[in-house]
Every structure is written in C-alpha cells, then in structure tokens.
C-alpha positions as CSV (number, residue, x, y, z in Angstrom):
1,X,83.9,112.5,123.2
2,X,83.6,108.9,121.5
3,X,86.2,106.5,120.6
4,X,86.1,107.5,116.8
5,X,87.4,103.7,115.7
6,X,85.9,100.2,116.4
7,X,88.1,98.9,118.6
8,X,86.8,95.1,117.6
9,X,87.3,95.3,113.9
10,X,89.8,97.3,114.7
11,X,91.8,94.2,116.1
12,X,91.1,92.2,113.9
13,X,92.2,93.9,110.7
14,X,95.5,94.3,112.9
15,X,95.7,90.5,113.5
16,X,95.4,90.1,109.9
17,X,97.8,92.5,109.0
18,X,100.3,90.6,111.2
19,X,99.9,87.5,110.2
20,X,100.4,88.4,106.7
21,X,103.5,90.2,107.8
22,X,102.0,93.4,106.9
23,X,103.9,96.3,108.4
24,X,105.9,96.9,111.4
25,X,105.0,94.3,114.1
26,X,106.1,96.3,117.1
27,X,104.0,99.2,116.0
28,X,101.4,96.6,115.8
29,X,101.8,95.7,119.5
30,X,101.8,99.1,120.1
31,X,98.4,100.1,118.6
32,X,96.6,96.7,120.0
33,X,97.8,97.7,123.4
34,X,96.6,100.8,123.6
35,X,93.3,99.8,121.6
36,X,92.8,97.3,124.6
37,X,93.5,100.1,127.5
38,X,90.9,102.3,125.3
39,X,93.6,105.0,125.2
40,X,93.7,107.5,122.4
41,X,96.4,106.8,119.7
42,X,98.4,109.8,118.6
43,X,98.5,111.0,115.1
44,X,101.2,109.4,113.9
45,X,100.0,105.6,115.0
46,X,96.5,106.7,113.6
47,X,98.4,107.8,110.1
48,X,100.8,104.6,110.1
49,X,97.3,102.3,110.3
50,X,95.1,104.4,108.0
51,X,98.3,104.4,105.3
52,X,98.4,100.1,105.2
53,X,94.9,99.5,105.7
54,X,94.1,102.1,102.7
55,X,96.2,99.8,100.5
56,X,94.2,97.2,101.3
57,X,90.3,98.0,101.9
58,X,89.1,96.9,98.9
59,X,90.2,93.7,99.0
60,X,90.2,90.6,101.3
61,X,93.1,89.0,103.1
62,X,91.8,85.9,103.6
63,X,93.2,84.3,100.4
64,X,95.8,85.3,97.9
65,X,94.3,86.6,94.4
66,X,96.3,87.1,91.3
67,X,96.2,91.1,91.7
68,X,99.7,91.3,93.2
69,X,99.8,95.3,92.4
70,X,97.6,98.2,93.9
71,X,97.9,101.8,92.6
72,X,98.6,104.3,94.9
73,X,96.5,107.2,95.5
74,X,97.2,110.5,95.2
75,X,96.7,110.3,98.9
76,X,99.0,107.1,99.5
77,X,102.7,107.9,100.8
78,X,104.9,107.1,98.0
79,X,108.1,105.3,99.4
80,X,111.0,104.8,97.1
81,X,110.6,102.3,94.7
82,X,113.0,99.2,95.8
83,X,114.9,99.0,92.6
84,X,115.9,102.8,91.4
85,X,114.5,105.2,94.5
86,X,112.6,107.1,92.8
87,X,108.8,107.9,93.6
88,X,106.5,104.7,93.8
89,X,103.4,104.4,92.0
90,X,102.6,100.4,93.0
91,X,102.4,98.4,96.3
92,X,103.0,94.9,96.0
93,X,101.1,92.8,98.5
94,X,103.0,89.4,97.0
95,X,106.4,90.9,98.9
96,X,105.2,93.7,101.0
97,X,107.3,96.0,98.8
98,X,107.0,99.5,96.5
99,X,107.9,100.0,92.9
100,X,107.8,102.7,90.7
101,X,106.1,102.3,86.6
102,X,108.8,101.2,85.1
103,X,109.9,98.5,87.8
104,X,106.8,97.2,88.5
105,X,106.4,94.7,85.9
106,X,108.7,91.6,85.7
107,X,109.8,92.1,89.3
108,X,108.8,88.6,90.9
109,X,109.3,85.5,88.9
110,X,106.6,83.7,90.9
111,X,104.1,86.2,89.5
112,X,101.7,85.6,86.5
C-alpha cells in the first residue's frame, strides 16, 4: 500500500502552520516525527491536520491579507464561539480563534 500523503509538502505546510502559531505545536512535533520515520498516522492526527489545513487551502500563508474570517463548512468542526459558546460559524486567522454570526463582527479593533 502507498503512503497516501506527500510527506514533503506535507512538512512544509506543517512548518508554516507553526510558525504562524497555527494549532497545537506538540501535535505538530508529533505528526513531523512520524512523517520523517514514514510511519502511518492514526485517524485522529490525520483528522486534526486535515481540520486546520481545510481552513486554510485556499489561501496563502505567506503574507497577511485583509480577509481575517473564513466560513466554516458544513464539514468544518464547529468549536464554541469565544465570546457566548454557542456553535461557531467563523475562523479567525488574525487571532487563531472561533466566533459565532453575531460575534464575529467588531471583535478585533486592529481589524478593518
């Protein structure tokens, strides 16, 4: 059977995702490792990368753009949105945090 990922773009949407403080950095560690010893990652590793880097395959890390909020799918884990707990319908890439429709707006000062 074939590795079903590319272990070198792999890594490097991981190193990005780190440096933008993207996630859970010891679950990063923990996914390049075993990337690098070519060993299979369980189910929930495969779910935890395929849930951030779903957020963000449409657009490019390499420089901050003005979209500060992504949708989430029907597909996308809803976490509890920071302000009331309820259900989340945005992602926020500006501070790595979930809002729901009414909290979304008017949450960061620092955005336009």
């Amino acid at each position: 059977m074939s590795n079903p990922i590319d272990s070198k773009i792999t890594l490097e949407i991981i190193d990005r995702m780190k440096l933008a403080k993207i996630g859970d950095y010891k679950k990063w560690e923990t996914i390049i490792k075993k990337i690098n010893k070519k060993q299979v990652l369980n189910p929930e590793e495969l779910e935890y990368y395929s849930n951030l880097t779903r957020i963000y395959k449409n657009s490019t890390i390499t420089s901050r753009t003005k979209i500060y909020h992504t949708k989430l799918s029907s597909e996308d884990e809803k976490p509890p949105c920071k302000e009331c707990g309820e259900d989340s319908s945005y992602y926020c890439n500006m501070n790595d945090q979930y809002f729901c429709n009414i909290h979304v707006v008017g949450h960061d000062k620092n955005e336009i």
